[in-house]
C-alpha positions in Angstrom: -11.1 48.2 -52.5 -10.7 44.7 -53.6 -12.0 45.0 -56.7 -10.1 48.4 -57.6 -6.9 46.8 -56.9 -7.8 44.2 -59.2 -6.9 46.1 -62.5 -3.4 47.1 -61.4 -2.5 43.4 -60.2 -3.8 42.3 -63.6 -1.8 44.5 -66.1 -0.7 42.3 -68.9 3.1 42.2 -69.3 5.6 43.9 -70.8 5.5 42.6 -74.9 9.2 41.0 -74.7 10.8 43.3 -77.8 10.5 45.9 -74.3 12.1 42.8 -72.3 14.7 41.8 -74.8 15.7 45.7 -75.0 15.9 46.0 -71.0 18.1 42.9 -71.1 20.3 44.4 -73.6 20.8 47.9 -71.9 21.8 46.1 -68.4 24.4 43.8 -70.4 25.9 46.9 -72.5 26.2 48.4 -68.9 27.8 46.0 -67.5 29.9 45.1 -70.2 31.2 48.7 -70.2 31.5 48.8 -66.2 33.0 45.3 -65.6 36.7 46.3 -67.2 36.5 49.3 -64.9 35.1 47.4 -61.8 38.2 44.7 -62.7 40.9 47.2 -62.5 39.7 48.9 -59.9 40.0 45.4 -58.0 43.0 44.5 -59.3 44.8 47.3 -59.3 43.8 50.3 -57.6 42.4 48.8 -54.6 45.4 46.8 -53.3 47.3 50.5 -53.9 44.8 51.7 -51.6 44.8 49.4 -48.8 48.8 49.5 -49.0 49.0 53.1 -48.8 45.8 52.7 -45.8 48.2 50.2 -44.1 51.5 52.9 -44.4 49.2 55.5 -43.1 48.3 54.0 -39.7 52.6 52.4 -39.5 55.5 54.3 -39.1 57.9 53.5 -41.9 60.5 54.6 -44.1 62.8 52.6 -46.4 65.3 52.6 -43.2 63.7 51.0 -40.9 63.5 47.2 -42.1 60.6 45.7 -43.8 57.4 47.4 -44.2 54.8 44.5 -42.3 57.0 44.9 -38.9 56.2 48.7 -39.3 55.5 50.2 -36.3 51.3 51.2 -35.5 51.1 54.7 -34.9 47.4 55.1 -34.7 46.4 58.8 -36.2 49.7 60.5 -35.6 51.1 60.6 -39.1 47.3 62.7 -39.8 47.8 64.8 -36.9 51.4 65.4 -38.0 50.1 66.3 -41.5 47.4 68.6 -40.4 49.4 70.6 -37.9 52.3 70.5 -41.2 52.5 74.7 -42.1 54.3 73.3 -45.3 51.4 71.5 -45.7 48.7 74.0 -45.2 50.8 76.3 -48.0 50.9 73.6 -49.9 47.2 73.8 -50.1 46.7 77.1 -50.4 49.0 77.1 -53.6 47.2 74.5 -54.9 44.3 76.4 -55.1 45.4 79.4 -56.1 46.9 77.4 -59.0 43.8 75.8 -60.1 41.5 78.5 -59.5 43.4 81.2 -61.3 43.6 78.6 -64.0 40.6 77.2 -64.4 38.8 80.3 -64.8 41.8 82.1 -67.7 41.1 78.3 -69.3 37.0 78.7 -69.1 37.4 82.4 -70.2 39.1 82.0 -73.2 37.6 78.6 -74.3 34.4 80.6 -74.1 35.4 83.1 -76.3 36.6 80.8 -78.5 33.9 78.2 -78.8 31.3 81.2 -78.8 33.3 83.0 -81.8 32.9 79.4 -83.7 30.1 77.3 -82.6 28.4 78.9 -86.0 29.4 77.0 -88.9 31.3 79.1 -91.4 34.1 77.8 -94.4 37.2 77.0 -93.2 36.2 76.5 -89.7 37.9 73.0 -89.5 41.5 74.3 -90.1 40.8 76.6 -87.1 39.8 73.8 -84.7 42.6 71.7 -85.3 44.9 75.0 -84.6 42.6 75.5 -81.3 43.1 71.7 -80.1 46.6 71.5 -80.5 48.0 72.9 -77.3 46.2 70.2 -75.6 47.5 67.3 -77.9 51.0 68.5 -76.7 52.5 66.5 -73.7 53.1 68.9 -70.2 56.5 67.8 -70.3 57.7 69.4 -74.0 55.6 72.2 -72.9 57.6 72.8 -69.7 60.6 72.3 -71.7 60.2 74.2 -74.4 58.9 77.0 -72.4 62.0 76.9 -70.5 63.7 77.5 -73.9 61.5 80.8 -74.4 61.3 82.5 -71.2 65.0 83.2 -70.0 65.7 87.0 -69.2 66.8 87.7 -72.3 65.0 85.2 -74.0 62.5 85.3 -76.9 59.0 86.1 -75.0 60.8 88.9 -73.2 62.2 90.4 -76.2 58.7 90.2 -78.2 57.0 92.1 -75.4 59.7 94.6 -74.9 59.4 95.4 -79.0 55.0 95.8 -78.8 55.7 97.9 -75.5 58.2 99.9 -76.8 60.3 99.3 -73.0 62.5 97.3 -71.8 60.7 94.4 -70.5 63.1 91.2 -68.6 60.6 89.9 -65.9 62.3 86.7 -64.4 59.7 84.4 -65.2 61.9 81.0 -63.8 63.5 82.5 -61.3 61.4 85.4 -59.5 59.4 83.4 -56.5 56.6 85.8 -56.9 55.9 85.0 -60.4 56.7 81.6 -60.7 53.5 80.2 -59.9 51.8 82.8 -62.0 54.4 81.6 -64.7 53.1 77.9 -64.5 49.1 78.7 -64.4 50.1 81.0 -67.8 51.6 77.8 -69.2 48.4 75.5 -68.0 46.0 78.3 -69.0 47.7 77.7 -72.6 47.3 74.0 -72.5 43.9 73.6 -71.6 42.4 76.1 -73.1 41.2 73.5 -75.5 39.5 71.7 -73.1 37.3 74.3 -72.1 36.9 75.5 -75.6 35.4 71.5 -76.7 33.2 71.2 -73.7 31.3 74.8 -74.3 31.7 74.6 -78.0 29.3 71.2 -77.8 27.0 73.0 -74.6 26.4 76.0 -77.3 25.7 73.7 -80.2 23.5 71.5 -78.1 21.3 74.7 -77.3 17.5 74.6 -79.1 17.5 77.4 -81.6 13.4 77.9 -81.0 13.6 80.3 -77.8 17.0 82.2 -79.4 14.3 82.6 -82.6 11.6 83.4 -80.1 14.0 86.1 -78.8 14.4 87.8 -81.8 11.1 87.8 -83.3 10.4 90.0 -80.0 13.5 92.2 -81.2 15.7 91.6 -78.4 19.2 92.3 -79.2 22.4 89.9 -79.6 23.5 90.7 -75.8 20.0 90.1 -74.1 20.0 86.7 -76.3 23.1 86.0 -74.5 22.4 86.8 -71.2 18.6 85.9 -71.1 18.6 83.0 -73.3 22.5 80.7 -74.1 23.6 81.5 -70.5 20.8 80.4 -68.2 20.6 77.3 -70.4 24.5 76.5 -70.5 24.9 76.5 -66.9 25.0 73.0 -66.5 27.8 72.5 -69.1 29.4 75.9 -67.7 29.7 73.8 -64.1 31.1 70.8 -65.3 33.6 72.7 -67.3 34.9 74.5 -64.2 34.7 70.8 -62.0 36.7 69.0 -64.4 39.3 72.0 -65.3 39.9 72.6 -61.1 40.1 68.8 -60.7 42.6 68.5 -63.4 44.2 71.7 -62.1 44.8 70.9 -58.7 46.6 67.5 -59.8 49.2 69.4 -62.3 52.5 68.2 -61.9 54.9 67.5 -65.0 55.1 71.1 -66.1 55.5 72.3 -62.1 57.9 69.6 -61.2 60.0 70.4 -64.8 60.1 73.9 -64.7 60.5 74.6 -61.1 61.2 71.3 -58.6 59.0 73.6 -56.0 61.1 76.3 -56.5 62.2 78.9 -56.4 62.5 78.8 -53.0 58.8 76.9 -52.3 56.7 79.3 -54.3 55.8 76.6 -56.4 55.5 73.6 -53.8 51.8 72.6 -54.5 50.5 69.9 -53.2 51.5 67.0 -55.8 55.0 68.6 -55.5 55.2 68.6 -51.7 53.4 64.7 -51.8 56.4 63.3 -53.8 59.0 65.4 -52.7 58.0 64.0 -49.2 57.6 60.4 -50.3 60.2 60.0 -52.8 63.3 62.3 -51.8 62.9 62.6 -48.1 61.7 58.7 -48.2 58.9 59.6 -45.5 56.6 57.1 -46.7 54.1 57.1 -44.3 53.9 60.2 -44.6 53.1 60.6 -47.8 50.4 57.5 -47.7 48.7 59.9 -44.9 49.1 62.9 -47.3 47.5 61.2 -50.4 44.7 60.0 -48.2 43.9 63.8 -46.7 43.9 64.9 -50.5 42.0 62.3 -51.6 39.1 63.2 -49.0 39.3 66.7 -50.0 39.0 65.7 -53.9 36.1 63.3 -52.7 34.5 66.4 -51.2 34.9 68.8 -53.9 33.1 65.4 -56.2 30.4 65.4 -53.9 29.9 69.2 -53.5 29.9 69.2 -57.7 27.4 66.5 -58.5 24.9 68.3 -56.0 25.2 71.5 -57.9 25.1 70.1 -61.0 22.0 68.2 -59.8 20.2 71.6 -58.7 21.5 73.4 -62.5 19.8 70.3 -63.8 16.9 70.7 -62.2 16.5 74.2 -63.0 16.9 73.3 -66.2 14.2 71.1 -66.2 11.6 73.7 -64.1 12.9 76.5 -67.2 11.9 73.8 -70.1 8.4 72.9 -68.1 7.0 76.0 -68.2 6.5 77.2 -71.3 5.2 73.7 -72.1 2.7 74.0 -69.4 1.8 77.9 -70.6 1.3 76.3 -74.1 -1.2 73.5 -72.4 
């Protein structure tokens, strides 16, 4: 036993070109992580504990100084979870981002799949693509206010193509208004989408799409057997990021609609700094943010485990054909 441990305790070392190039990888990642790790210390975490500290004391901006706030233990939670605004609030929210995120991922598919094959001209047609999201929520929301009165330019367009009169109230009909808002994100982050799968088709190897049709299979199986079992990772970290984003929309809700009409827009950002900011309920808020924030963290954790298992299926799918060619 002795003498077969011998070898492995004896293994020469690393030359130092491997050394030196070790060394410089954990300084470039530290270099790039120590801003981050900064501002998260400087800034973010004292937000935190503040808004930790306003959760656990009841306090508004009537009731004297905020450090002789009252300790209220987990009531402001309880209050929030047994909140029905609260629970609609949530329930918006998701609609929202789900109907969203997939009319985003839909047509940034289409798009990226109709030009992720180099032709002439296809640069004029990406800028035109990318645009939307280069424009800032708050101009959209504003200049979609502009277009989609009653009798207002959108309306009139669609009543022309139909041939009928056509005046939905998109601004002030509460059981549109939501819808009216996800059309608007849908429209702004299409891009998005259409980047992220755009670079996922590129990135795909062209030998098993020329394997497949060498054996004759047809444009449709090639898609469906071949570019979509291998863009499924991208596919999921499209959707993540787009719902993530989704569920944190605020400028265009909060310019277009103030939660209204009625509550029909009162999402979860809306209802946070309605609560915090016009009905001063502070702690209230904090306990809010901190109950969303553990539902986000959730969702984070839920994600990176799935794209985990797509990567590792991935992985399996790229193993055994090398091990059938062995």
């Amino acid at each position: 036993m002795a003498v077969a441990a011998a070898p492995a305790a004896g293994l020469p070392p690393p030359p130092a070109r491997v050394v030196s190039r070790r060394r410089a990888i954990r300084l470039f990642k530290i270099s790039l992580l120590s801003p981050l790790i900064v501002m998260f210390a400087l800034v973010l975490m004292p937000a935190l504990l503040l808004q930790l500290y306003f959760s656990f004391h009841q306090w508004t901006v009537y009731l004297g100084t905020w450090w002789d706030a009252e300790f209220v233990g987990l009531d402001l939670f309880q209050e929030v979870l047994t909140d029905p605004r609260f629970g609609w609030a949530i329930v918006r929210s998701l609609l929202f981002a789900t109907g969203s995120t997939i009319g985003c991922f839909v047509f940034g598919f289409l798009l990226a799949y109709l030009m992720y094959e180099p032709f002439r001209g296809n640069a004029v047609y990406y800028i035109i693509f990318i645009l939307p999201m280069l424009t800032v929520p708050v101009v959209v929301a504003y200049t979609a206010e502009m277009m989609l009165y009653q009798s207002g330019p959108i309306n009139d367009i669609l009543s022309r193509l139909s041939g009928t009169e056509f005046k939905p109230a998109w601004l002030s009909d509460p059981n549109i208004a939501l819808a009216t808002v996800g059309l608007l994100e849908i429209w702004n982050w299409t891009p998005f989408s259409f980047i992220i799968m755009l670079a996922g088709l590129s990135a795909i190897p062209k030998e098993p799409i020329e394997a497949a049709e060498i054996l004759g299979a047809s444009k449709w199986r090639i898609f469906w057997e071949v570019q979509l079992p291998l863009l499924r990772p991208v596919i999921l970290l499209a959707l993540v990021l787009r719902f993530l984003e989704a569920m944190a929309e605020f400028p265009k809700t909060w310019a277009l609609f103030q939660g209204g009409p009625g509550s029909a827009t009162e999402t979860l950002p809306i209802y946070i700094f309605m609560t915090t900011w016009q009905y001063f309920q502070i702690s209230k808020g904090a306990a809010m943010s901190y109950i969303v924030m553990l539902m986000m963290i959730v969702i984070v954790l839920l994600a990176i485990r799935l794209l985990r298992r797509e990567k590792q299926s991935l992985d399996k799918m790229y193993e055994q054909p090398s091990k059938a060619e062995g």
